[in-house]
Each structure stands twice: as structure tokens, then as C-alpha cells.
mmCIF file as gemmi writes it, N, C-alpha and C atoms, coordinates in Angstrom:
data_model
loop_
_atom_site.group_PDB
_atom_site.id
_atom_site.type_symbol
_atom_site.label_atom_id
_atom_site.label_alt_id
_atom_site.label_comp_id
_atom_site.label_asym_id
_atom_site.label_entity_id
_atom_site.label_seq_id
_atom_site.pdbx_PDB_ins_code
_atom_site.Cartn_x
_atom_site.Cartn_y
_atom_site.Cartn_z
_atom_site.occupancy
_atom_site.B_iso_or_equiv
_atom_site.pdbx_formal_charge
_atom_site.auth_seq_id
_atom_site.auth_asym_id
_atom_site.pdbx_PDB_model_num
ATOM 1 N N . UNK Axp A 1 ? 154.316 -173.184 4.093 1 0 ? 1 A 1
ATOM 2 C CA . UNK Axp A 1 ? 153.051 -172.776 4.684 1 0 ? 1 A 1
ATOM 3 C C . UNK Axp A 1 ? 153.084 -173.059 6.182 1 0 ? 1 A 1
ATOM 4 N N . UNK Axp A 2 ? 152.448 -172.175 7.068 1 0 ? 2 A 1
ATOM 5 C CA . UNK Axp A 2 ? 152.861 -172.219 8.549 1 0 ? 2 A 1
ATOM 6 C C . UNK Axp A 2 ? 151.422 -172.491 8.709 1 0 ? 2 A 1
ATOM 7 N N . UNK Axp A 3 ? 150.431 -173.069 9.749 1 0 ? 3 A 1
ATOM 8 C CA . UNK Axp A 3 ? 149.508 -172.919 10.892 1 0 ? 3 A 1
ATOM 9 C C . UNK Axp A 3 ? 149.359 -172.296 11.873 1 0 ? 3 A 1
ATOM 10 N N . UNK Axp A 4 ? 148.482 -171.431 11.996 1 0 ? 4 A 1
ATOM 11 C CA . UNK Axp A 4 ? 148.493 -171.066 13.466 1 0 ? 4 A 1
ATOM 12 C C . UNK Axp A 4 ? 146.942 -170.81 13.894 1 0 ? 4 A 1
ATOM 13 N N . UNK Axp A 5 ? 146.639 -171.187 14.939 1 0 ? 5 A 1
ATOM 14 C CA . UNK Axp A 5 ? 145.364 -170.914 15.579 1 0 ? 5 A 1
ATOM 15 C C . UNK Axp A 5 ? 145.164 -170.037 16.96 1 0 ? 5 A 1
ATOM 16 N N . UNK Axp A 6 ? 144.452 -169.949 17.492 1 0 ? 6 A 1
ATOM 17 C CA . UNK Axp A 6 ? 143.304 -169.143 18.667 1 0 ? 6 A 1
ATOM 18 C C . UNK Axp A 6 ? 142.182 -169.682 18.919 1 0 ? 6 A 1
ATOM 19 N N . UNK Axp A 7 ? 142.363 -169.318 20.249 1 0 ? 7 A 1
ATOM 20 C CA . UNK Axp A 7 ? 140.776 -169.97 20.697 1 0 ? 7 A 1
ATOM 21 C C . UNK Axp A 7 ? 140.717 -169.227 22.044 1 0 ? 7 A 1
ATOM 22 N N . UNK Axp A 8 ? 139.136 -168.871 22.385 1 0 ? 8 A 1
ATOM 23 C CA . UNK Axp A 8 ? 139.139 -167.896 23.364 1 0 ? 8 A 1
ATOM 24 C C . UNK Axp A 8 ? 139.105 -169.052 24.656 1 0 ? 8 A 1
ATOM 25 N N . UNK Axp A 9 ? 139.012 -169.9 24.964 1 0 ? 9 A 1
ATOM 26 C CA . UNK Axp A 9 ? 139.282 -171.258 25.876 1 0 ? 9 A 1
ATOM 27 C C . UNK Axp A 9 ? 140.754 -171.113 26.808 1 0 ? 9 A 1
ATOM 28 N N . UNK Axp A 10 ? 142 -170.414 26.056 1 0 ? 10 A 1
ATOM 29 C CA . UNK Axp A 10 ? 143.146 -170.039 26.843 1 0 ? 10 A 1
ATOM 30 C C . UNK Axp A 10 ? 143.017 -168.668 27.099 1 0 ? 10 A 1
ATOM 31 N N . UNK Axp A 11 ? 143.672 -168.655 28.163 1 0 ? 11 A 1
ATOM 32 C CA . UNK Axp A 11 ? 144.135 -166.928 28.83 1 0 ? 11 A 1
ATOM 33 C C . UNK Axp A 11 ? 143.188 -166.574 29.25 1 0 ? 11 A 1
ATOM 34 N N . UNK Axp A 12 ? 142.633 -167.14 29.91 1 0 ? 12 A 1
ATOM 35 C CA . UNK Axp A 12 ? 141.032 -166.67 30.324 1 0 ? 12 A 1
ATOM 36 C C . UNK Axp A 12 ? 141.077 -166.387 31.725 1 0 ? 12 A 1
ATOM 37 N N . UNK Axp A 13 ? 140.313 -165.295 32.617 1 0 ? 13 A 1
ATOM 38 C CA . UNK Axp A 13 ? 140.309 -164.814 33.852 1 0 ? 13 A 1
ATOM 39 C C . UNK Axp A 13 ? 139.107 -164.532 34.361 1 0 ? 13 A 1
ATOM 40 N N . UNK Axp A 14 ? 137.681 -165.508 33.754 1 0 ? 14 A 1
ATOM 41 C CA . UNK Axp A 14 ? 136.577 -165.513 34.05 1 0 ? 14 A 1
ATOM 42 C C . UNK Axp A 14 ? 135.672 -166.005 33.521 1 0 ? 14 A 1
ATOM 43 N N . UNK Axp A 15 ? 134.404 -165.957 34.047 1 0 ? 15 A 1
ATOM 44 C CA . UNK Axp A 15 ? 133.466 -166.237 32.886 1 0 ? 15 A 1
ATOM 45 C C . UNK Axp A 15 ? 133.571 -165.159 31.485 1 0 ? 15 A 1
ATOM 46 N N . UNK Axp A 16 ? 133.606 -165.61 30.295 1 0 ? 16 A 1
ATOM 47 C CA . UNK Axp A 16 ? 133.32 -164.749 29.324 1 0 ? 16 A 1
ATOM 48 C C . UNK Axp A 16 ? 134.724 -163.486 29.28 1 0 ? 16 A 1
ATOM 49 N N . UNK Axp A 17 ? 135.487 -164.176 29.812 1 0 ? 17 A 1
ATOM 50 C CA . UNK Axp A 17 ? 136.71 -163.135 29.954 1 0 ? 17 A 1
ATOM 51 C C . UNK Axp A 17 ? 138.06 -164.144 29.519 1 0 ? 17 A 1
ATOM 52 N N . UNK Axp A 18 ? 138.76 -163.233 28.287 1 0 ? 18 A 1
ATOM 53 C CA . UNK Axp A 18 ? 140.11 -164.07 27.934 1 0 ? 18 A 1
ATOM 54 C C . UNK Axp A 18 ? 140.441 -162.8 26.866 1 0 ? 18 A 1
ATOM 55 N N . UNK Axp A 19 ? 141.684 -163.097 26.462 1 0 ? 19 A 1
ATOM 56 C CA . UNK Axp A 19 ? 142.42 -162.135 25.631 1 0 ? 19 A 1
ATOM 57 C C . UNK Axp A 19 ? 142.195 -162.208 24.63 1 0 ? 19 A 1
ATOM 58 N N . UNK Axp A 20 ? 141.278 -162.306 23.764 1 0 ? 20 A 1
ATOM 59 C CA . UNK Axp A 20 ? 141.073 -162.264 22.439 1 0 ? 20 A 1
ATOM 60 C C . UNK Axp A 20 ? 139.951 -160.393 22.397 1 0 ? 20 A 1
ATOM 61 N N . UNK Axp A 21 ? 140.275 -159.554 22.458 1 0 ? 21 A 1
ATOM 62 C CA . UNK Axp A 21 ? 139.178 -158.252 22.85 1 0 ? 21 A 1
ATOM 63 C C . UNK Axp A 21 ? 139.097 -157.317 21.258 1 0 ? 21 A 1
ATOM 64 N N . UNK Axp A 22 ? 138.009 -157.42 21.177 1 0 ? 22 A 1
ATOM 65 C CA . UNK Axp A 22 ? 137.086 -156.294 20.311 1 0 ? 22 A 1
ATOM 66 C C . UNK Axp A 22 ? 137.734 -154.631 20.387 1 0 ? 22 A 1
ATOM 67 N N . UNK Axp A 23 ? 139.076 -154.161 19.619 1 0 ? 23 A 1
ATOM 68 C CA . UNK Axp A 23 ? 139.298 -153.162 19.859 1 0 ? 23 A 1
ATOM 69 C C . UNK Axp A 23 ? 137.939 -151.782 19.556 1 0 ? 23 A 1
ATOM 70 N N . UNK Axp A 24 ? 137.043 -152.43 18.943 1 0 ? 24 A 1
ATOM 71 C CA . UNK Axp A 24 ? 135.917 -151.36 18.615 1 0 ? 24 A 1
ATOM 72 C C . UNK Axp A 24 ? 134.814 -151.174 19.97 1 0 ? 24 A 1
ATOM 73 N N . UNK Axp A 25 ? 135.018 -152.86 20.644 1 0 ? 25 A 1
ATOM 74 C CA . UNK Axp A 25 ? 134.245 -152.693 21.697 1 0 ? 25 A 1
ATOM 75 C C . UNK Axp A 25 ? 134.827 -152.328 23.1 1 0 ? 25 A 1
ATOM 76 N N . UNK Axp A 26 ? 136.045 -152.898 23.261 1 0 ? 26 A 1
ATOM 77 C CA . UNK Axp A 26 ? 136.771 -152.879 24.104 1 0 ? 26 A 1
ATOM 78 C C . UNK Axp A 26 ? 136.308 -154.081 25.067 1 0 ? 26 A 1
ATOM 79 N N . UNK Axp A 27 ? 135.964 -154.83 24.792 1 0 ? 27 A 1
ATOM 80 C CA . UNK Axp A 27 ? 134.991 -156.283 25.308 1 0 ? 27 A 1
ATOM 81 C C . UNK Axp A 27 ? 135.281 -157.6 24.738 1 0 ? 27 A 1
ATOM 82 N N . UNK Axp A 28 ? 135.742 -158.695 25.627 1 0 ? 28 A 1
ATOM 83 C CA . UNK Axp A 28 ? 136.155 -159.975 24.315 1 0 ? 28 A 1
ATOM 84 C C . UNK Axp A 28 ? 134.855 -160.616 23.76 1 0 ? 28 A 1
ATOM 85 N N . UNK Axp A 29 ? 135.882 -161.029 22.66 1 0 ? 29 A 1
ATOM 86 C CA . UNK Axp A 29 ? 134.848 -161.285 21.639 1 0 ? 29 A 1
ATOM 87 C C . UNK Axp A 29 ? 134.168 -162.354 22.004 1 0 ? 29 A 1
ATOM 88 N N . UNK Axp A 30 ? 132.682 -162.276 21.278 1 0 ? 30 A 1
ATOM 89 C CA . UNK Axp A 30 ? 131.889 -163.355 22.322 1 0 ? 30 A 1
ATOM 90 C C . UNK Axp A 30 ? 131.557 -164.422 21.007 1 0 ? 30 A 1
ATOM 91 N N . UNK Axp A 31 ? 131.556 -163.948 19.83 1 0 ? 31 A 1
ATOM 92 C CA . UNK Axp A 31 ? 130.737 -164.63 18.747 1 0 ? 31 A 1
ATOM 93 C C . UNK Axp A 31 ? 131.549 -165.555 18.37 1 0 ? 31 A 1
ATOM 94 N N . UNK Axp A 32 ? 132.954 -165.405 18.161 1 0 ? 32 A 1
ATOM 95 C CA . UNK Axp A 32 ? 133.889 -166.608 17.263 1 0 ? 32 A 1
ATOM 96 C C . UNK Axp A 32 ? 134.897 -166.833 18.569 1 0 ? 32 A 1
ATOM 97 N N . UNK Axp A 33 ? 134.782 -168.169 18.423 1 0 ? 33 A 1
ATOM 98 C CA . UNK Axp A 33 ? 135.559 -168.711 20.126 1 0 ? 33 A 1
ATOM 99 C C . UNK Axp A 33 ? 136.803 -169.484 19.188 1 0 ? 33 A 1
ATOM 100 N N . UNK Axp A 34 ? 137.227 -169.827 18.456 1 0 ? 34 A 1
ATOM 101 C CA . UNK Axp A 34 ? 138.375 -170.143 17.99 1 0 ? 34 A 1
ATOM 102 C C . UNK Axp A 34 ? 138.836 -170.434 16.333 1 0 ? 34 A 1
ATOM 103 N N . UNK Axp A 35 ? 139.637 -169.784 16.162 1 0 ? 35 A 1
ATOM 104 C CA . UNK Axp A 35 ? 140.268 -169.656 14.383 1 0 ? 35 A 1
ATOM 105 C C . UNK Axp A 35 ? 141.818 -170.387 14.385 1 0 ? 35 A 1
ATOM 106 N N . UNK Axp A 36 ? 141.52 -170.819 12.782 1 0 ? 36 A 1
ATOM 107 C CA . UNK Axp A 36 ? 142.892 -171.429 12.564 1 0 ? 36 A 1
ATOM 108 C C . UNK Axp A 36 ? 143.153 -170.926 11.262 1 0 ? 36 A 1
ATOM 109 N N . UNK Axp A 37 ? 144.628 -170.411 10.959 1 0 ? 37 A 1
ATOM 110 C CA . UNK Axp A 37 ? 145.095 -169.823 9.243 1 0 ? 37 A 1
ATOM 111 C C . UNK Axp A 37 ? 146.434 -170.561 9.155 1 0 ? 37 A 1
ATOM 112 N N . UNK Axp A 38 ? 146.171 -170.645 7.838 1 0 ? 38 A 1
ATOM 113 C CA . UNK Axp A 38 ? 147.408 -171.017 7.189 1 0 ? 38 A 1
ATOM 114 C C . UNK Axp A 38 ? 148.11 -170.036 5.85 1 0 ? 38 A 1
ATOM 115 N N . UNK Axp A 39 ? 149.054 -169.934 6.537 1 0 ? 39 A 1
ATOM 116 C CA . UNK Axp A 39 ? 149.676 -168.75 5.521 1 0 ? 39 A 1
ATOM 117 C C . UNK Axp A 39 ? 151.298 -169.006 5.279 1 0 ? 39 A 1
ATOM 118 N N . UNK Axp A 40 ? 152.11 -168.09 4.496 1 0 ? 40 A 1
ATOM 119 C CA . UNK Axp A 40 ? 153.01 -168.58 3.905 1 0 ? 40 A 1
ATOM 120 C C . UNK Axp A 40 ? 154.186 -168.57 4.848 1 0 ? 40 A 1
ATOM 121 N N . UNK Axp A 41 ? 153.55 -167.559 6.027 1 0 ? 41 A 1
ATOM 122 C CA . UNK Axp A 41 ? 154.892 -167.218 7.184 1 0 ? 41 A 1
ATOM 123 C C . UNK Axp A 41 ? 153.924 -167.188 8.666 1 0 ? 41 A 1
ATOM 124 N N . UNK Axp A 42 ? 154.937 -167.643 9.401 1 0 ? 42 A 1
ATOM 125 C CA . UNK Axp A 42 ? 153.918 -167.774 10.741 1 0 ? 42 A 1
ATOM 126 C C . UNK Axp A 42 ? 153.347 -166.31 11.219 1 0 ? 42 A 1
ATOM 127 N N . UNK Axp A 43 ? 154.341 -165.447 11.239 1 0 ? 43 A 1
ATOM 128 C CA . UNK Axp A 43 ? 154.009 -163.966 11.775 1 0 ? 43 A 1
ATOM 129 C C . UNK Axp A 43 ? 152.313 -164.065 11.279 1 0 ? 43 A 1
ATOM 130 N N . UNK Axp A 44 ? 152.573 -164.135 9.464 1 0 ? 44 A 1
ATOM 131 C CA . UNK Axp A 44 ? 151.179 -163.646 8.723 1 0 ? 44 A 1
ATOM 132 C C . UNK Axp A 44 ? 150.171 -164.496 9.522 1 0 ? 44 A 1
ATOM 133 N N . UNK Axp A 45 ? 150.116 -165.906 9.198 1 0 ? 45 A 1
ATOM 134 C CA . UNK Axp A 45 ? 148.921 -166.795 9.643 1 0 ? 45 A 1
ATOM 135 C C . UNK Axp A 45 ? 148.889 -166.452 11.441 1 0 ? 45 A 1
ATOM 136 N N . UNK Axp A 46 ? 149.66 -166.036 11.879 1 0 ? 46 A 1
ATOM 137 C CA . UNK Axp A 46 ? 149.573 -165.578 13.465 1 0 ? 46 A 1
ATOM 138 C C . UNK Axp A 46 ? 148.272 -164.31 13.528 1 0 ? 46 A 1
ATOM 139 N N . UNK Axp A 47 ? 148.445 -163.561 12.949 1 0 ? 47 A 1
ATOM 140 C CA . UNK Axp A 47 ? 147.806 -162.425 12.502 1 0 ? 47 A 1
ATOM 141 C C . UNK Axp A 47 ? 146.574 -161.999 12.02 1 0 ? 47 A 1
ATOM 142 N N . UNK Axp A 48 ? 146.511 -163.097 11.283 1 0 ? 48 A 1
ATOM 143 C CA . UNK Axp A 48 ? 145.322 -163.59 10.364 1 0 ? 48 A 1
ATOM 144 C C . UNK Axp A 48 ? 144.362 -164.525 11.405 1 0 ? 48 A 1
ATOM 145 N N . UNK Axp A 49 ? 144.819 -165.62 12.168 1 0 ? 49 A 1
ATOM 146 C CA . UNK Axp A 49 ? 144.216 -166.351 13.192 1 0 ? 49 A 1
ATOM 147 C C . UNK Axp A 49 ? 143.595 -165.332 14.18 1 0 ? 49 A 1
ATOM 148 N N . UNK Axp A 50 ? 144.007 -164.2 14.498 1 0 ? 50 A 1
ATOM 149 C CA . UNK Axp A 50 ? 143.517 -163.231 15.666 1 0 ? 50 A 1
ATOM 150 C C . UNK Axp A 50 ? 142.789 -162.469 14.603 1 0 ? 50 A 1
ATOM 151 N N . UNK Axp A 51 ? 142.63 -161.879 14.055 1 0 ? 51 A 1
ATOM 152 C CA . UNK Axp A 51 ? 141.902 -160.864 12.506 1 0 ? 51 A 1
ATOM 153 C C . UNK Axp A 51 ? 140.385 -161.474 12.429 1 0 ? 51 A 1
ATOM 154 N N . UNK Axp A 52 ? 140.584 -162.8 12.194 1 0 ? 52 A 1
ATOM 155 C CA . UNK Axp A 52 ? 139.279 -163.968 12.182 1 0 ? 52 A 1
ATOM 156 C C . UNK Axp A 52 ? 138.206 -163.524 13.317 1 0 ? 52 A 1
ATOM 157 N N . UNK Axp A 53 ? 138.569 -162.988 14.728 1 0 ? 53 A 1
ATOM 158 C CA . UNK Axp A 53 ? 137.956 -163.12 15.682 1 0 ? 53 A 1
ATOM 159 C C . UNK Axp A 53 ? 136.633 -161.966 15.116 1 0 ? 53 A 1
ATOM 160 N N . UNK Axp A 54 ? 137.375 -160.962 14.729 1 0 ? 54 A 1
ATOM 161 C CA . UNK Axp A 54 ? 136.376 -159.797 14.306 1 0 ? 54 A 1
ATOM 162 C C . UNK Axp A 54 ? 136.031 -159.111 12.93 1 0 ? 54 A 1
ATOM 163 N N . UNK Axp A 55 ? 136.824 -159.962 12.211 1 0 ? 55 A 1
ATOM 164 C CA . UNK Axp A 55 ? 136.589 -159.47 11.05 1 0 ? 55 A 1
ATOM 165 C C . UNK Axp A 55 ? 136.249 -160.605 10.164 1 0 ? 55 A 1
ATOM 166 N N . UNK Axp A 56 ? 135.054 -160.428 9.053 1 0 ? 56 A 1
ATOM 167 C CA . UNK Axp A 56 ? 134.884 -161.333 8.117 1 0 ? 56 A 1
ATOM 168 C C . UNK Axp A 56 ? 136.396 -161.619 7.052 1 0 ? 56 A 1
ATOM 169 N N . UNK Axp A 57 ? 135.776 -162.601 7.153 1 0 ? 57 A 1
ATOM 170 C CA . UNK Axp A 57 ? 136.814 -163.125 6.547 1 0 ? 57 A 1
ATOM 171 C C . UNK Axp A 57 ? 137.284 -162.341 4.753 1 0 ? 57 A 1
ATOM 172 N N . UNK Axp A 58 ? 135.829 -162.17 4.137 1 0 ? 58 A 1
ATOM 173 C CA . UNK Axp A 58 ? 136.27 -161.764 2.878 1 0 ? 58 A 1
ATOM 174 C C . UNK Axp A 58 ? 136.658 -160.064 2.962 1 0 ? 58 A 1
ATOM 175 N N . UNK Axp A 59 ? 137.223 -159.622 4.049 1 0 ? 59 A 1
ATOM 176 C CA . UNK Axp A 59 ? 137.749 -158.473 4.287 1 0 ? 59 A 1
ATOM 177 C C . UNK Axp A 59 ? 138.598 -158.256 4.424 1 0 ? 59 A 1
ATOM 178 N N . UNK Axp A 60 ? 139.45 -159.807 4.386 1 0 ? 60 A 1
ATOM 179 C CA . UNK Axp A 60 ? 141.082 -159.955 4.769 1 0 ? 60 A 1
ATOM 180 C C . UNK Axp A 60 ? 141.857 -160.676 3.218 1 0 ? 60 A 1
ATOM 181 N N . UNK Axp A 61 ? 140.697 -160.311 1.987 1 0 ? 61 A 1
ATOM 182 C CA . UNK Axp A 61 ? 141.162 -160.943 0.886 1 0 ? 61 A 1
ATOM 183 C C . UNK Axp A 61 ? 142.526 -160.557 0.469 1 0 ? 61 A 1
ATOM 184 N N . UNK Axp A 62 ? 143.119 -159.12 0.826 1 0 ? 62 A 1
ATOM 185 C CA . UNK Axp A 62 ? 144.306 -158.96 0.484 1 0 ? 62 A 1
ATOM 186 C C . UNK Axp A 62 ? 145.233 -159.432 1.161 1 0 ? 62 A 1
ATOM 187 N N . UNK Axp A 63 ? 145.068 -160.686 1.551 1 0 ? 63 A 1
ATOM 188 C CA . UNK Axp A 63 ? 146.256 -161.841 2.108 1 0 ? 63 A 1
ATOM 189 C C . UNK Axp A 63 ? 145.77 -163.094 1.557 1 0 ? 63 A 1
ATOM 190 N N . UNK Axp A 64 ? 146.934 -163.952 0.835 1 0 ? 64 A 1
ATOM 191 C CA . UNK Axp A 64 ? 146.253 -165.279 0.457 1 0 ? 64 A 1
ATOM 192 C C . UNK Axp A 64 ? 146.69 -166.226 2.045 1 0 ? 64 A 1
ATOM 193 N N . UNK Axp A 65 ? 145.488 -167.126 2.109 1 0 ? 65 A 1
ATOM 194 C CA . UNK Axp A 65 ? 145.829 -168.169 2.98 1 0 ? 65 A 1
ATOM 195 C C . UNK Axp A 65 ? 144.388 -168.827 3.303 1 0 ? 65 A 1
ATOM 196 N N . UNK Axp A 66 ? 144.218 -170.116 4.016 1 0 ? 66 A 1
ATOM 197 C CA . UNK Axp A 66 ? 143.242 -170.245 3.595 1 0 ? 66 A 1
ATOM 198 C C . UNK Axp A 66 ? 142.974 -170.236 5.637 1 0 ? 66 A 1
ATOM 199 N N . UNK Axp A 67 ? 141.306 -170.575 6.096 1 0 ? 67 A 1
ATOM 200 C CA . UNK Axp A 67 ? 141.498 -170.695 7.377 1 0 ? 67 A 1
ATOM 201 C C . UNK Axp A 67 ? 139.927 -171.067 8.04 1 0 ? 67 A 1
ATOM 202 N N . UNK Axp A 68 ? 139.979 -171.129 9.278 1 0 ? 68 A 1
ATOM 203 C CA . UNK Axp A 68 ? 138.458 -171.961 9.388 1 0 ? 68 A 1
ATOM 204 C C . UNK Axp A 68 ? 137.911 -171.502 10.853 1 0 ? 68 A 1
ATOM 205 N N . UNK Axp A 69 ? 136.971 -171.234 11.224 1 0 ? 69 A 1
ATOM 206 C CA . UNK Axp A 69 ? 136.729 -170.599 12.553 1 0 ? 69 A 1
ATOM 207 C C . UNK Axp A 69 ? 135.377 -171.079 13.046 1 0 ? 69 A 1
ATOM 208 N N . UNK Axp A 70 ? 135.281 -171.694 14.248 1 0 ? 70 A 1
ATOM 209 C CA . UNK Axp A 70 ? 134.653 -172.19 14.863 1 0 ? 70 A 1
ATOM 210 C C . UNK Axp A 70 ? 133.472 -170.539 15.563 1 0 ? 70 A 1
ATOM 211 N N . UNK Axp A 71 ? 132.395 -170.853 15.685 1 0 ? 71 A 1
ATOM 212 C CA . UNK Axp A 71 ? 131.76 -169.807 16.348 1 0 ? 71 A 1
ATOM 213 C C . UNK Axp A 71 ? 131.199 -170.068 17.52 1 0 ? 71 A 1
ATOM 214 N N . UNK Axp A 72 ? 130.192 -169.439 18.629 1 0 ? 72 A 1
ATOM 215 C CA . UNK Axp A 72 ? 129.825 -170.111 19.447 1 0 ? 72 A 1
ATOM 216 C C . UNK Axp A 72 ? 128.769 -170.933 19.655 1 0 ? 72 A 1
ATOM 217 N N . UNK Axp A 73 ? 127.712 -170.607 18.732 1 0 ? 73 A 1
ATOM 218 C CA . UNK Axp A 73 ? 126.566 -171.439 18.711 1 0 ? 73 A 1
ATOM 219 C C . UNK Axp A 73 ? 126.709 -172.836 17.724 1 0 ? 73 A 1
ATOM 220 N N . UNK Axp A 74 ? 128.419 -173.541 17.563 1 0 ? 74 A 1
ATOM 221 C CA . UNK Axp A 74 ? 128.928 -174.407 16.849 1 0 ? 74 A 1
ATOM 222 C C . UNK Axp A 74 ? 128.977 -174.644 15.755 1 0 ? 74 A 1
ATOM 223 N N . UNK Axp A 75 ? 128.474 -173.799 15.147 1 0 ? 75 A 1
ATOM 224 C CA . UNK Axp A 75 ? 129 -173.137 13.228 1 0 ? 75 A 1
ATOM 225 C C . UNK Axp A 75 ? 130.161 -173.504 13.118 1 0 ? 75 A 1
ATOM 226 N N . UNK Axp A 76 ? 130.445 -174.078 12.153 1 0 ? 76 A 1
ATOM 227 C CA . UNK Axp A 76 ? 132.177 -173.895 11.24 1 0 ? 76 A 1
ATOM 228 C C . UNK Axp A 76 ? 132.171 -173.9 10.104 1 0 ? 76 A 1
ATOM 229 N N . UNK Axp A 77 ? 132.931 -172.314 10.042 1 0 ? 77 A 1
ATOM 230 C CA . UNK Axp A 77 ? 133.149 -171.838 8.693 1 0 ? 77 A 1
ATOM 231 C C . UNK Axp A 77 ? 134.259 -172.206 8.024 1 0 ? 77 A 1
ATOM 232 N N . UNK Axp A 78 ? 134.87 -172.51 7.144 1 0 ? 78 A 1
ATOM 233 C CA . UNK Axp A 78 ? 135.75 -172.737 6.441 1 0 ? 78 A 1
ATOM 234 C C . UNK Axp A 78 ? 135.749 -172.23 4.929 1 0 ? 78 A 1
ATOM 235 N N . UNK Axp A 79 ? 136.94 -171.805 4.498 1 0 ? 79 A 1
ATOM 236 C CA . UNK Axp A 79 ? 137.736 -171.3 2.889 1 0 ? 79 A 1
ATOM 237 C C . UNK Axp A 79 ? 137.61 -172.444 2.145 1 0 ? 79 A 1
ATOM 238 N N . UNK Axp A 80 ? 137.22 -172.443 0.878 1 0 ? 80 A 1
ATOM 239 C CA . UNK Axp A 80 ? 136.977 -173.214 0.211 1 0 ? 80 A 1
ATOM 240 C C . UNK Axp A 80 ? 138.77 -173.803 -0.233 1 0 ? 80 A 1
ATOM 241 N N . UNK Axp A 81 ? 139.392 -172.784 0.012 1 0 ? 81 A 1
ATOM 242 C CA . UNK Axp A 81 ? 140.875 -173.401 -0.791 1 0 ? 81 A 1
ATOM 243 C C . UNK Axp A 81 ? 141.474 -174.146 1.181 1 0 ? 81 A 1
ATOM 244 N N . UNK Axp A 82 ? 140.838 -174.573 1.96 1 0 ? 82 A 1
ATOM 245 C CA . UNK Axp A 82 ? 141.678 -175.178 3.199 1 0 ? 82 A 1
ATOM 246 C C . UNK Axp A 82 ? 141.792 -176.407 2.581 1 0 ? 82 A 1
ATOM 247 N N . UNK Axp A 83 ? 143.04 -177.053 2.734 1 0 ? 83 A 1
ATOM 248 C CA . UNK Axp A 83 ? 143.743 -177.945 2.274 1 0 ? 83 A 1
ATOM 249 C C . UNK Axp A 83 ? 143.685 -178.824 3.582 1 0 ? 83 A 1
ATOM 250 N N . UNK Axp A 84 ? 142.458 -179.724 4.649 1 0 ? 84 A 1
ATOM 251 C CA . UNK Axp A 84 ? 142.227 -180.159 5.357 1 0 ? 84 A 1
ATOM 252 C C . UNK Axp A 84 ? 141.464 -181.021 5.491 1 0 ? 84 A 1
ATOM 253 N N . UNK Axp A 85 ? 141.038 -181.852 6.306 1 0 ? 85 A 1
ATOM 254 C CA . UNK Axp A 85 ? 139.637 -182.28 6.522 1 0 ? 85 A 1
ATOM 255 C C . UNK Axp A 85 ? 139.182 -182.13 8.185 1 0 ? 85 A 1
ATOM 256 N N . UNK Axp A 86 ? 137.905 -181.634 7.843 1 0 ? 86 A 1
ATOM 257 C CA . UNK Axp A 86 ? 136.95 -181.35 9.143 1 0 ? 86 A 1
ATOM 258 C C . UNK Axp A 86 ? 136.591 -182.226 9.348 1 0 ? 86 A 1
ATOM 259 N N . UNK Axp A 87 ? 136.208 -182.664 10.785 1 0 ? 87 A 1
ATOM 260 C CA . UNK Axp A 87 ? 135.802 -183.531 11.757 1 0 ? 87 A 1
ATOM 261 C C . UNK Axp A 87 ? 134.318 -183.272 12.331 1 0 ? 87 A 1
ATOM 262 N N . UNK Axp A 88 ? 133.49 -183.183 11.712 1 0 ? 88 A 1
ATOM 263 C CA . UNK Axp A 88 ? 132.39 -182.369 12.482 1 0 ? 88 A 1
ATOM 264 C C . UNK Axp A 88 ? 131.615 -183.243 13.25 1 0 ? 88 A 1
């Protein structure tokens, strides 16, 4: 099982500006500021960590892994199968 996360905090070139972008909006994403997946290969959980930004999660059921995403108004969501413990 690999880890991998995102967070809109790196690559950033402004206020409200970093590489995580809304291909529907063409605008970065403003609502989920950082995701973490765990999956069986890094590529996948790489993939899945950026997927998180805009897509619900139970839309990505045809991949197992489990994963947890911070939002901006300090929500954290988490998969019931994350094999972790949160710090809240």
C-alpha cells in the first residue's frame, strides 16, 4: 500500500492561486485544500489524492483505497476503511 497526498498550500503563485485547477471550471479549486489516499500502487493513490479535489469521493468507488480530505472551512472527511488515526 503506497500514500500519497495534496494540498493546495504548495505551487502556489498568489492569493487563491496554486495547481490543483477545476478542469470544469478552469479555476483552482477553492473548497478542498488538501487530500491524502492510500492505494495499492503510488501512480493509483497519486491519482486518487488529486481526483479528491473535485470529485466526491463515492464516485471514485471503482478503485479500492481508503483516503481523507481536509476542506476549507476545516471539515475532515475521512473513509471509514482509513487504517489511521486523526489528530483533530
Amino acid at each position: 500500500m503506497r500514500l500519497c497526498a495534496s494540498a493546495t498550500n504548495r505551487r502556489t503563485w498568489g492569493e487563491g492561486l496554486h495547481h490543483v485547477l477545476d478542469g470544469r471550471t478552469r479555476r483552482p479549486v477553492a473548497e478542498v485544500v488538501a487530500t491524502w489516499s492510500i492505494a495499492a500502487d503510488a501512480a493509483t493513490a497519486d491519482g486518487l489524492a488529486t481526483a479528491l479535489f473535485v470529485s466526491d469521493p463515492a464516485q471514485l468507488g471503482s478503485f479500492e483505497f481508503a483516503w481523507v480530505r481536509m476542506l476549507a472551512d476545516g471539515t475532515v472527511q475521512w473513509s471509514n476503511d482509513f487504517d489511521g488515526e486523526l489528530f483533530l
